[in-house]
C-alpha positions in Angstrom: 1.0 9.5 -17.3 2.6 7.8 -14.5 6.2 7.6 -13.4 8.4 4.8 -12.5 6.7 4.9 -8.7 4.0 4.2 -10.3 4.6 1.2 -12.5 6.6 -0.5 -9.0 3.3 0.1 -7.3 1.1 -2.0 -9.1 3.1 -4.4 -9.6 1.0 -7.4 -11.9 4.4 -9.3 -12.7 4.0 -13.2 -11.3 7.2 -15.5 -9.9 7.1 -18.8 -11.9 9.7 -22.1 -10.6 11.0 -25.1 -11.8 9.9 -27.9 -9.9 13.0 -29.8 -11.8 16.0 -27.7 -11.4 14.4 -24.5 -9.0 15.3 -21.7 -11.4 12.8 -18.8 -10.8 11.7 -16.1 -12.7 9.4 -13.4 -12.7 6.8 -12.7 -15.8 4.2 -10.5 -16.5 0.8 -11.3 -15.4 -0.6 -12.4 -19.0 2.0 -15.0 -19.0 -0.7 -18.7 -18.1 2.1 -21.1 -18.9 5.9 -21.1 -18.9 8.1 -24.2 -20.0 11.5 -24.4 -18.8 14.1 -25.9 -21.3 16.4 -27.7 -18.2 15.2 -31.2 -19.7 15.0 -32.1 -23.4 11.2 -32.6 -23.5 11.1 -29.2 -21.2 9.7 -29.3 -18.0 6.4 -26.4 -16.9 6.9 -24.1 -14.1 4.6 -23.6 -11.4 3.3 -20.4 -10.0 5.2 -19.4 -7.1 2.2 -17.7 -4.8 2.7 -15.0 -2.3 1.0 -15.6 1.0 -1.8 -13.3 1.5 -3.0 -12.1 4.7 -6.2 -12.9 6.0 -8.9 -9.6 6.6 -10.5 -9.6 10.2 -13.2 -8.7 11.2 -13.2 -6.9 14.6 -16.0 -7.3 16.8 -17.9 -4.6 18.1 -16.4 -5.5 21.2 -12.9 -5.0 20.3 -14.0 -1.6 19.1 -15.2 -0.4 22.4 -12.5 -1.9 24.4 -9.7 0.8 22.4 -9.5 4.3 23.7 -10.3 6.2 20.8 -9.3 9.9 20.5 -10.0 12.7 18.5 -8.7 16.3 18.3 -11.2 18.9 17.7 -10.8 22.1 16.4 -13.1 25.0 15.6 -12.7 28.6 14.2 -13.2 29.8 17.6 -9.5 28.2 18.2 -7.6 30.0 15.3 -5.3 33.3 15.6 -5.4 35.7 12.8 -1.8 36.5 11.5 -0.4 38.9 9.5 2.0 37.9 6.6 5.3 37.7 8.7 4.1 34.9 11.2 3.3 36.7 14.2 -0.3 37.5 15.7 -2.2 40.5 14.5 -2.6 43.5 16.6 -6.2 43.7 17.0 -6.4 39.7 17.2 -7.6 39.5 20.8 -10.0 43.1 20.4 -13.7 42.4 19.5 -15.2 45.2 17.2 
């Protein structure tokens, strides 16, 4: 069951407006038609839509000309340590 964190997340609610009088509201996304009652015969709201951003593609190019940089680490590079933090005695002996 998810929280209230996850309800904000995914978010479906839509922003309807009043071309007549501008009053804007949000409904949920099952909502396909909304009249507003500003006028006697009632007037229907638009959808109000977000601007999306466009996905682009990067070129090969573009790729090559960022420095890219990893870290690396290995077993080789970890020091044994007892349960208080500090570096066991015989970390540095071979057997």
């Amino acid at each position: 069951m998810k929280g209230p964190s996850g309800r904000i997340k995914i978010d479906v609610r839509r922003f309807w407006k009043c071309p007549t009088c501008g009053t804007v509201i949000k409904l949920d996304g099952d909502v396909a038609q909304k009249m507003c009652k500003c006028q006697k015969d009632g007037v229907w709201m638009k959808i109000v839509e977000e601007p999306t951003q466009k996905r682009v593609m990067a070129s090969i190019q573009t790729l090559k000309d960022k420095e890219i940089k990893a870290i690396v680490v290995t077993t080789d590079d970890v020091v044994p340590t007892d349960n208080s933090g500090k570096q066991a005695e015989n970390s540095g002996e071979e057997s």
